[in-house]
MIDRENDO-447269 format. One record per atom (N, C-alpha, C): x, y, z; residue in one letter. Coordinates in steps of 0.1 Angstrom, whole numbers, padded with zeros to 4 digits, always signed. Example, Ala and Ser with C-alpha at 12.3 -4.5 7.8 and 13.67 -1.06 7.14 Angstrom:
BEGIN
+0132-0057+0078A
+0123-0045+0078A
+0132-0033+0078A
+0128-0022+0071S
+0137-0011+0071S
+0129+0000+0079S
// end
This chain:
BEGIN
+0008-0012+0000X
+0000+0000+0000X
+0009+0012+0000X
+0004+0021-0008X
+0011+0034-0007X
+0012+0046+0003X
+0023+0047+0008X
+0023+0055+0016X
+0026+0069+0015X
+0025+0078+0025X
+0026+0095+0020X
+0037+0096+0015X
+0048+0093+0021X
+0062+0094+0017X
+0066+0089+0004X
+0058+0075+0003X
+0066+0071-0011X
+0055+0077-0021X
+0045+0084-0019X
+0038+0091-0027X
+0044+0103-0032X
+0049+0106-0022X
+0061+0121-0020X
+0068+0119-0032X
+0080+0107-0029X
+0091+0106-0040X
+0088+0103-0049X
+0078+0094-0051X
+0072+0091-0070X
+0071+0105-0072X
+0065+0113-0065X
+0063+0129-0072X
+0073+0136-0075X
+0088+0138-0064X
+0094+0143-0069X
+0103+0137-0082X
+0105+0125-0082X
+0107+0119-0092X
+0107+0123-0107X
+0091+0123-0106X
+0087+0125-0119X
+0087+0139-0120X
+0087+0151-0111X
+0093+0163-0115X
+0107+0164-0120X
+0117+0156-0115X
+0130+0158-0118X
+0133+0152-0134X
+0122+0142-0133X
+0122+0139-0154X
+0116+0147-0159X
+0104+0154-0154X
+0099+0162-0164X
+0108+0176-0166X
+0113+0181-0160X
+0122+0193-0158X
+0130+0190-0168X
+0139+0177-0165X
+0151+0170-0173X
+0147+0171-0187X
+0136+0161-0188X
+0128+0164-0202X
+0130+0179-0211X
+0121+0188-0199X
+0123+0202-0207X
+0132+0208-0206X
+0147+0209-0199X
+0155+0212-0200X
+0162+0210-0209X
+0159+0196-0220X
+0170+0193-0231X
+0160+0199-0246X
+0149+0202-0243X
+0143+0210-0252X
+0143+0225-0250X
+0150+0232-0238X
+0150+0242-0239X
+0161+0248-0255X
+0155+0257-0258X
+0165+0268-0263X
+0165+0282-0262X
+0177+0284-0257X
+0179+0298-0246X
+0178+0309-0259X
+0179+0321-0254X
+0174+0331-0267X
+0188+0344-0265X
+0185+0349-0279X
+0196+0361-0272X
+0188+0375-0277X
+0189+0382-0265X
+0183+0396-0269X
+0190+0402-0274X
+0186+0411-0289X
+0198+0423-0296X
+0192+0433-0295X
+0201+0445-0292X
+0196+0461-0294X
+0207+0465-0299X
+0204+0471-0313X
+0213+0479-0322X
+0213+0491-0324X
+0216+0503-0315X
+0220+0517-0316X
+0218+0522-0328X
+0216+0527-0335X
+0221+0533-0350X
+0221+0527-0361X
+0213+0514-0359X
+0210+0505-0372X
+0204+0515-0385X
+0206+0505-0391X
+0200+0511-0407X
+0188+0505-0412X
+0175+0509-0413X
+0162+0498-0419X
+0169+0488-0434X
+0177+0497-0441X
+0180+0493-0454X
+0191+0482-0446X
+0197+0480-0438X
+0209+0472-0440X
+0210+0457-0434X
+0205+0450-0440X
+0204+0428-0430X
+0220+0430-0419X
+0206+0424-0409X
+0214+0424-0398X
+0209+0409-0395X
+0227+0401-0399X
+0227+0387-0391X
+0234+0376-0378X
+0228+0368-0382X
+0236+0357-0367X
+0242+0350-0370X
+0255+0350-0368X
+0262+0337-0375X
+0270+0329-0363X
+0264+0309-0363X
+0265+0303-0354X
+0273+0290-0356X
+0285+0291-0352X
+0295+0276-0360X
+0292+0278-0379X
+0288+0287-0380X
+0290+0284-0398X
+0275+0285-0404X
+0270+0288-0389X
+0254+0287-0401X
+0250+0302-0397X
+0242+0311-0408X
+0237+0322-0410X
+0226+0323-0408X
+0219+0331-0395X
+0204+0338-0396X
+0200+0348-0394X
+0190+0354-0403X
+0186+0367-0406X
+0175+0371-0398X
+0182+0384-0392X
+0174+0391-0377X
+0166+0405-0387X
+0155+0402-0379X
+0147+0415-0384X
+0144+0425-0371X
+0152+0431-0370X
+0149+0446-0360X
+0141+0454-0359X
+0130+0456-0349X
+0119+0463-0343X
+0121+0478-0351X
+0115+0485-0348X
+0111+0499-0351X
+0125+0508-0339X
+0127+0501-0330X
+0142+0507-0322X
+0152+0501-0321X
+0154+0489-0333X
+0164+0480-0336X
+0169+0469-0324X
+0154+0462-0321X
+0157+0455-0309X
+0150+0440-0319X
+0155+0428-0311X
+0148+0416-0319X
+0150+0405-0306X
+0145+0393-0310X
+0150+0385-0299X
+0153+0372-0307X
+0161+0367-0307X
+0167+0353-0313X
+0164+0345-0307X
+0157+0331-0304X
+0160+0318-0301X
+0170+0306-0305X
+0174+0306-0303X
+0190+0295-0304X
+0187+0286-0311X
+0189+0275-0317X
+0185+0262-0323X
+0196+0255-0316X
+0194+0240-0316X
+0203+0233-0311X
+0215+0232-0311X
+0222+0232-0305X
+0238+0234-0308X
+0246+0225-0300X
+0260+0215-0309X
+0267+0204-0299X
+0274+0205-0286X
+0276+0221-0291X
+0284+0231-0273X
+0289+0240-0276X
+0295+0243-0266X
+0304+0258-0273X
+0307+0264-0287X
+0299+0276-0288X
+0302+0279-0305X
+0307+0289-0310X
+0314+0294-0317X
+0320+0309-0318X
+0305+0312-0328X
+0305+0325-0331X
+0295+0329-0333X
+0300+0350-0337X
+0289+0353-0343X
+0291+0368-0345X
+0280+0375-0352X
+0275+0391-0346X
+0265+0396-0347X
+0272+0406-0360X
+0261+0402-0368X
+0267+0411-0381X
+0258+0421-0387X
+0260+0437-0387X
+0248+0447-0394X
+0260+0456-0405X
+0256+0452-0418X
+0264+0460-0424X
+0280+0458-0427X
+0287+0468-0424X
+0300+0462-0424X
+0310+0454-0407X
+0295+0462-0399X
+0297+0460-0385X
+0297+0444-0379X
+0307+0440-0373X
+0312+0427-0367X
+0315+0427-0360X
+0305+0418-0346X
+0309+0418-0333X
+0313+0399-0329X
+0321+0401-0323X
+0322+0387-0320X
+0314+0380-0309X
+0309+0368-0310X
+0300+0364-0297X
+0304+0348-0293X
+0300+0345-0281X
+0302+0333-0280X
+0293+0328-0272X
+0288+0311-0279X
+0273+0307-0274X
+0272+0298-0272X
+0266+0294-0256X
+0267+0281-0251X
+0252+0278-0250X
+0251+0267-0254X
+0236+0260-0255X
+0226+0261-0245X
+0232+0266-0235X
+0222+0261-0226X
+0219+0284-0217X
+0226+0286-0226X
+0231+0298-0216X
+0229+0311-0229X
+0210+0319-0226X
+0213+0332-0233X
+0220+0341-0227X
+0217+0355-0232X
+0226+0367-0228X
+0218+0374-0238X
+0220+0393-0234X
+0215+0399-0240X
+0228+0413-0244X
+0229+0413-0256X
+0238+0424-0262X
+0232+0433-0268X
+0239+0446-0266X
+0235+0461-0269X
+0247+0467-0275X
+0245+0467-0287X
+0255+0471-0295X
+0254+0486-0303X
+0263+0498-0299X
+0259+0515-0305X
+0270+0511-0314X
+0262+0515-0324X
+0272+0523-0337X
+0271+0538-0336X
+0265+0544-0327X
+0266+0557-0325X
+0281+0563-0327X
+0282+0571-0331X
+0295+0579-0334X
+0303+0577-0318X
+0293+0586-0311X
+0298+0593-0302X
+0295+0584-0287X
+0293+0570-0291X
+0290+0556-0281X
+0292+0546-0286X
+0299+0543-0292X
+0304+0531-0305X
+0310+0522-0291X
+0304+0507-0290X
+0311+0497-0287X
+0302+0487-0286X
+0302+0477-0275X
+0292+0472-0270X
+0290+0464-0257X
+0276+0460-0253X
+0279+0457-0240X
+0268+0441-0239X
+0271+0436-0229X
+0266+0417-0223X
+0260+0421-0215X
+0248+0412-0214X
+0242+0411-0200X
+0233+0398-0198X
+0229+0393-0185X
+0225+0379-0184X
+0232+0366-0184X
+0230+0360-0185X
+0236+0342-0180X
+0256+0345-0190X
+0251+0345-0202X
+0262+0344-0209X
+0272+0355-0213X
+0271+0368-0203X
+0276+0377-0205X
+0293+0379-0203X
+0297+0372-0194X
+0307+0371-0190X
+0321+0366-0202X
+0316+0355-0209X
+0322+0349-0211X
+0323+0359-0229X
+0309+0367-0228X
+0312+0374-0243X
+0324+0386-0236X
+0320+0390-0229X
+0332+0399-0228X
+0344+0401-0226X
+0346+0386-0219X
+0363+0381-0222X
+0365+0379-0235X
+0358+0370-0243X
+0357+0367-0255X
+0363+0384-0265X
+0355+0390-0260X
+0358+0407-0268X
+0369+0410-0260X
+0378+0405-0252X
+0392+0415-0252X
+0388+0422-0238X
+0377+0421-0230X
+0373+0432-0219X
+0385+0430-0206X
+0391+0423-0204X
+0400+0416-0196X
+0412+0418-0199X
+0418+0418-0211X
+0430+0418-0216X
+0435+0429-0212X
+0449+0431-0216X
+0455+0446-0219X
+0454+0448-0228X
+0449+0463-0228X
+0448+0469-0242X
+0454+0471-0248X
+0455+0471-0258X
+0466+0475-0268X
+0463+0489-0282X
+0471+0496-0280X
+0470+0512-0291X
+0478+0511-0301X
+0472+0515-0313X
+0482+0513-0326X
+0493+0521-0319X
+0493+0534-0309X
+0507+0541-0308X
+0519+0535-0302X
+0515+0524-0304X
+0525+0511-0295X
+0536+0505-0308X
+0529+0507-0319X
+0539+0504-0330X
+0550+0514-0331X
+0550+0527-0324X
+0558+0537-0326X
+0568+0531-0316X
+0569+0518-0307X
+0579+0515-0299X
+0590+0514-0308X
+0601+0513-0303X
+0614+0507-0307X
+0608+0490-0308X
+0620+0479-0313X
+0619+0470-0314X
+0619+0460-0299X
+0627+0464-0297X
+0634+0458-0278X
+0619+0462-0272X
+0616+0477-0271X
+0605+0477-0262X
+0592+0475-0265X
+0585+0473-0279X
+0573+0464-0286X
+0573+0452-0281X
+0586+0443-0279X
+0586+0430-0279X
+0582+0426-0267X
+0593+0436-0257X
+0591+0435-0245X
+0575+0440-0237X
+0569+0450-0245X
+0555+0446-0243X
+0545+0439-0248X
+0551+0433-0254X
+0542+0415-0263X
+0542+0408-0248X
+0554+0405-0249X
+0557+0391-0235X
+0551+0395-0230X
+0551+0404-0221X
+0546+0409-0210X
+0527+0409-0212X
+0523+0414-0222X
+0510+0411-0220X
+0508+0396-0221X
+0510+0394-0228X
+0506+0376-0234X
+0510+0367-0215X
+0519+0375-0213X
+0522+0367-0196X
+0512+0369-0189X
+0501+0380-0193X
+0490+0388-0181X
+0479+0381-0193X
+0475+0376-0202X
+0468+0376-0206X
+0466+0354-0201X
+0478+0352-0202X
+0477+0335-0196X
+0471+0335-0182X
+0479+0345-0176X
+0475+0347-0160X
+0461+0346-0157X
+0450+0352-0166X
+0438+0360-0165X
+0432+0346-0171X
+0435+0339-0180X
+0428+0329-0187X
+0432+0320-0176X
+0442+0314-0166X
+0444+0305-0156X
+0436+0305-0147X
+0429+0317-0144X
+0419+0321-0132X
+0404+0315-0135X
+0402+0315-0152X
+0388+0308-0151X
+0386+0294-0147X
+0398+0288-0139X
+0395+0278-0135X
+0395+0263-0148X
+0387+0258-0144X
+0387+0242-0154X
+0377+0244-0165X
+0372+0252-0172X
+0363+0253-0182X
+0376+0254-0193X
+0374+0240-0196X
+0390+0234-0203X
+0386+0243-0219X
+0370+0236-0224X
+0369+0242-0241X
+0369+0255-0240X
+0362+0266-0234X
+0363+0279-0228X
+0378+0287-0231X
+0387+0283-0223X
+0397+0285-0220X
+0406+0282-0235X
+0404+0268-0239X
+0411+0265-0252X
+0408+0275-0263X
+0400+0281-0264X
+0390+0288-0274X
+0397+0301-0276X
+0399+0305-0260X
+0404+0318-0257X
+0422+0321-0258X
+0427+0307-0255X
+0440+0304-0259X
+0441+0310-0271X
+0436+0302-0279X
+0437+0305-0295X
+0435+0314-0298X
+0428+0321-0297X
+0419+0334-0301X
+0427+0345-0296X
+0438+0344-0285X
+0447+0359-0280X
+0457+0355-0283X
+0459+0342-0290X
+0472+0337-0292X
+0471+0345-0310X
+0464+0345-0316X
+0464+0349-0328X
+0465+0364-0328X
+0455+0372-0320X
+0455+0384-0320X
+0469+0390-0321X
+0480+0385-0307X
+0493+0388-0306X
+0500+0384-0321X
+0500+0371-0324X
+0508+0370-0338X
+0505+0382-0351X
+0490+0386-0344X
+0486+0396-0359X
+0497+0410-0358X
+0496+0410-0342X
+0508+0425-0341X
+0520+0424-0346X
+0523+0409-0340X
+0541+0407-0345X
+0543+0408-0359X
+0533+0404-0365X
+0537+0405-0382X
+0533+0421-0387X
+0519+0427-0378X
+0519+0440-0387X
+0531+0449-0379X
+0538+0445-0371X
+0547+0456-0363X
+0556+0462-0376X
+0564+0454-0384X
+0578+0461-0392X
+0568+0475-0397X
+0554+0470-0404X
+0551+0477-0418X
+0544+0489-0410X
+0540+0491-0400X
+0533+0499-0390X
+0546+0509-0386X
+0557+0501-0378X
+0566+0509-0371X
+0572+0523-0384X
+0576+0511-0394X
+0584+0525-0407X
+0574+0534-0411X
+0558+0531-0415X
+0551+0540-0415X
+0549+0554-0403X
+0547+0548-0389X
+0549+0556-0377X
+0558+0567-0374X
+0574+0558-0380X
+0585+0563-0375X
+0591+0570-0389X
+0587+0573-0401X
+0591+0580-0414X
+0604+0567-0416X
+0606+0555-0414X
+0617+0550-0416X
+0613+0541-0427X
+0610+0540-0440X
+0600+0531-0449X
+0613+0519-0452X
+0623+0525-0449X
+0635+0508-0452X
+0635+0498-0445X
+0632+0506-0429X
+0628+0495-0414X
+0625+0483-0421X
+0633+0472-0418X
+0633+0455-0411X
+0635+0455-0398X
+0630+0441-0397X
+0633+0441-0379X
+0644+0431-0379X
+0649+0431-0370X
+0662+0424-0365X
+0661+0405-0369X
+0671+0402-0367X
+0674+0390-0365X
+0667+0379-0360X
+0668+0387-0347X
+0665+0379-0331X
+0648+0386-0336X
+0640+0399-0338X
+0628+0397-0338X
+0621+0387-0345X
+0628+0386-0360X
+0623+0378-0371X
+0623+0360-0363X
+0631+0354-0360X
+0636+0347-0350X
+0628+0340-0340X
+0620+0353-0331X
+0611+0353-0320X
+0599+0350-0331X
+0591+0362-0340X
+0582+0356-0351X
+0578+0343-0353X
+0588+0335-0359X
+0588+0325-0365X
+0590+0312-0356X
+0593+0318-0343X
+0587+0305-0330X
+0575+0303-0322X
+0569+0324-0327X
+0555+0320-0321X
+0544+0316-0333X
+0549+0313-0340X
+0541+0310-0359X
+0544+0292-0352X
+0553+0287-0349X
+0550+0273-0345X
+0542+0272-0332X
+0544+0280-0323X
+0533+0277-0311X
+0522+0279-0315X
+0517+0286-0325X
+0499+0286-0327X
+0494+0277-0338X
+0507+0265-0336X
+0505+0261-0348X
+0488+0249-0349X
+0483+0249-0335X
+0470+0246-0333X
+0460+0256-0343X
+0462+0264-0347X
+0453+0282-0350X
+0458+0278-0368X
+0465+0263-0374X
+0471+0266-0388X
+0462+0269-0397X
+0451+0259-0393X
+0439+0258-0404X
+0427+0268-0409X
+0429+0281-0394X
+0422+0296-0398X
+0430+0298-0411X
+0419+0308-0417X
+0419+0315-0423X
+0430+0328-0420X
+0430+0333-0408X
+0434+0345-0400X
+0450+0338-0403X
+0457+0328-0396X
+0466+0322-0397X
+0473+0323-0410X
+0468+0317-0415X
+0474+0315-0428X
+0477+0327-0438X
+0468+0336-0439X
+0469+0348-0441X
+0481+0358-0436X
+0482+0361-0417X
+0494+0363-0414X
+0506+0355-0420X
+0507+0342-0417X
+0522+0336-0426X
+0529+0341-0439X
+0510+0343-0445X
+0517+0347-0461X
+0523+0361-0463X
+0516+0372-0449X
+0525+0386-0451X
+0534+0388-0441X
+0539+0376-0436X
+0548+0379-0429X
+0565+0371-0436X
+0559+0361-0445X
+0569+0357-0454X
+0570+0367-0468X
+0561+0372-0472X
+0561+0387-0483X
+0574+0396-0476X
+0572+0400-0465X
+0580+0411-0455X
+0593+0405-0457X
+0593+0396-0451X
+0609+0387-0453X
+0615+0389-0465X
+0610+0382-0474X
+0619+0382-0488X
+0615+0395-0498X
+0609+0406-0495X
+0604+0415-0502X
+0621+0418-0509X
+0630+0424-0497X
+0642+0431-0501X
+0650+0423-0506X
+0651+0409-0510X
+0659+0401-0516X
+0655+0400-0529X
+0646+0408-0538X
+0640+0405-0557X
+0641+0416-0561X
+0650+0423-0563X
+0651+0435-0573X
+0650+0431-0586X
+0641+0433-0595X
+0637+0433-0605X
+0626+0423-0606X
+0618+0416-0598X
+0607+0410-0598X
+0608+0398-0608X
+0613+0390-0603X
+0614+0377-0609X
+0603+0366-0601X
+0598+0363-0609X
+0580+0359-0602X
+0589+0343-0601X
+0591+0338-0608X
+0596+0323-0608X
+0607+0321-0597X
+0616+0332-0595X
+0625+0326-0582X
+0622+0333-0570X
+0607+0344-0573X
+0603+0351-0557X
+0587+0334-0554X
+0588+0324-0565X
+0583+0315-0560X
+0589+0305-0551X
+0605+0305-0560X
+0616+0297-0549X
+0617+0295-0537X
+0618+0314-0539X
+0628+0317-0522X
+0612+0318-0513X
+0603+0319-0518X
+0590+0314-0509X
+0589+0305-0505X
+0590+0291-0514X
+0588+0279-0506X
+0602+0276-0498X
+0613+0281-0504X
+0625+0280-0491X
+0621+0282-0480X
+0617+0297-0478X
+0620+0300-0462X
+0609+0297-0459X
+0593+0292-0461X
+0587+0284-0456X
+0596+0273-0446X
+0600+0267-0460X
+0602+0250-0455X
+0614+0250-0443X
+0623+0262-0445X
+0637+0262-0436X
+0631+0271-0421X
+0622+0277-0422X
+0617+0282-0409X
+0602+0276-0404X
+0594+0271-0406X
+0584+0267-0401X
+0580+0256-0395X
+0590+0245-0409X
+0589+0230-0401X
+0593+0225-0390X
+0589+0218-0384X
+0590+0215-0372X
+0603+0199-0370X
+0615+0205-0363X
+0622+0189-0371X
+0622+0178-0365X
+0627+0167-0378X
+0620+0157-0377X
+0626+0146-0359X
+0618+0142-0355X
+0627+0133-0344X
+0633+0120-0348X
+0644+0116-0338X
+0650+0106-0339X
+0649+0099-0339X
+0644+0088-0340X
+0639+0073-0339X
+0648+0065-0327X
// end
């Protein structure tokens, strides 16, 4: 015979499945508000690779619901030529407010998944100003390490959110390689010095943090940097533009700086 108690736990029971239930059908939503939108201009969501098109209220507000997703996804809110980066976890919305106002241009998180967009945007980091290319070489470099040291430090503190953390690895590990390679062409523009190469030992440093991201090879972003950072290199070695041996000395110093050598058996 049934008793109150065990009448109790069949009940909560069967709340704890039905919750469970709708919890794996939930899909979280993301609130947008776009400052300064354009009626004429598609404003979309782009989520691991797939594209959806947001239609914006009369004050450029909308609300998204998610579709199912296998976990963590990079992601980005797109109006026009405007690109914001986002990052989206299945189970977890958030609401962004994004001004293209002249005079309020940025953007801001709020709700469950706010946190992790604003690490994701750099909010954490040390900032970085193009007037930093006006460093000398020694002292640019010396403020590479030095953030990238504060930038590991900061990513160590989120604790064990291992895919999180990997994501973000990658992601500040590239940003930095994008300075090291635009530094030469930035600095001679800065400094009126348009002959400026960088040293030895910079070129050197370059081409060891081009193997540590070598997780990041298969971007787009990646591979792109490589190609104008090996242009930079052999630019001053082709006087008279010889296309057939500026293909040579390309795949040379590819193959003599990038590979990784072979081990010993």
């Amino acid at each position: 015979m049934w008793t109150f108690r065990m009448l109790r736990i069949v009940f909560f029971i069967w709340c704890g499945l039905l919750l469970g239930a709708c919890r794996s059908e939930m899909h979280p939503e993301i609130y947008v508000r776009i400052a300064g939108a354009k009626k004429d201009i598609p404003t979309t969501l782009c989520i691991g690779g797939r594209e959806f098109s947001i239609t914006l209220d009369s004050v450029g507000s909308a609300v998204f619901v998610l579709p199912a997703l296998p976990g963590l996804s990079e992601g980005e809110l797109r109006h026009g030529v405007y690109r914001l980066p986002l990052l989206i976890e299945p189970d977890r919305g958030f609401e962004v407010y994004m001004s293209l106002l002249p005079d309020d241009f940025g953007a801001e998180f709020t709700g469950a998944g706010a946190l992790k967009n604003e690490i994701w945007n750099g909010k954490y980091f040390r900032s970085f100003t193009d007037s930093l290319y006006g460093l000398e070489e020694e002292a640019f470099l010396a403020f590479t390490k030095e953030s990238r040291e504060a930038d590991r430090r900061m990513l160590d503190s989120l604790g064990k959110n291992e895919s999180f953390t990997a994501l973000m690895e990658k992601k500040a590990g590239l940003s930095v390689l994008e300075r090291l390679v635009r530094y030469p062409e930035r600095h001679a523009g800065m400094t009126g010095k348009p002959d400026f190469l960088p040293s030895e030992s910079y070129r050197s440093y370059v081409e060891e943090y081009f193997k540590e991201q070598e997780m990041a090879s298969k971007q787009e972003t990646y591979r792109q940097l490589l190609t104008e950072w090996t242009d930079m290199c052999i630019a001053r070695k082709l006087p008279g533009g010889d296309s057939f041996r500026e293909f040579l000395i390309r795949i040379g110093y590819a193959d003599t700086s990038f590979q990784q050598p072979v081990e010993q058996q």
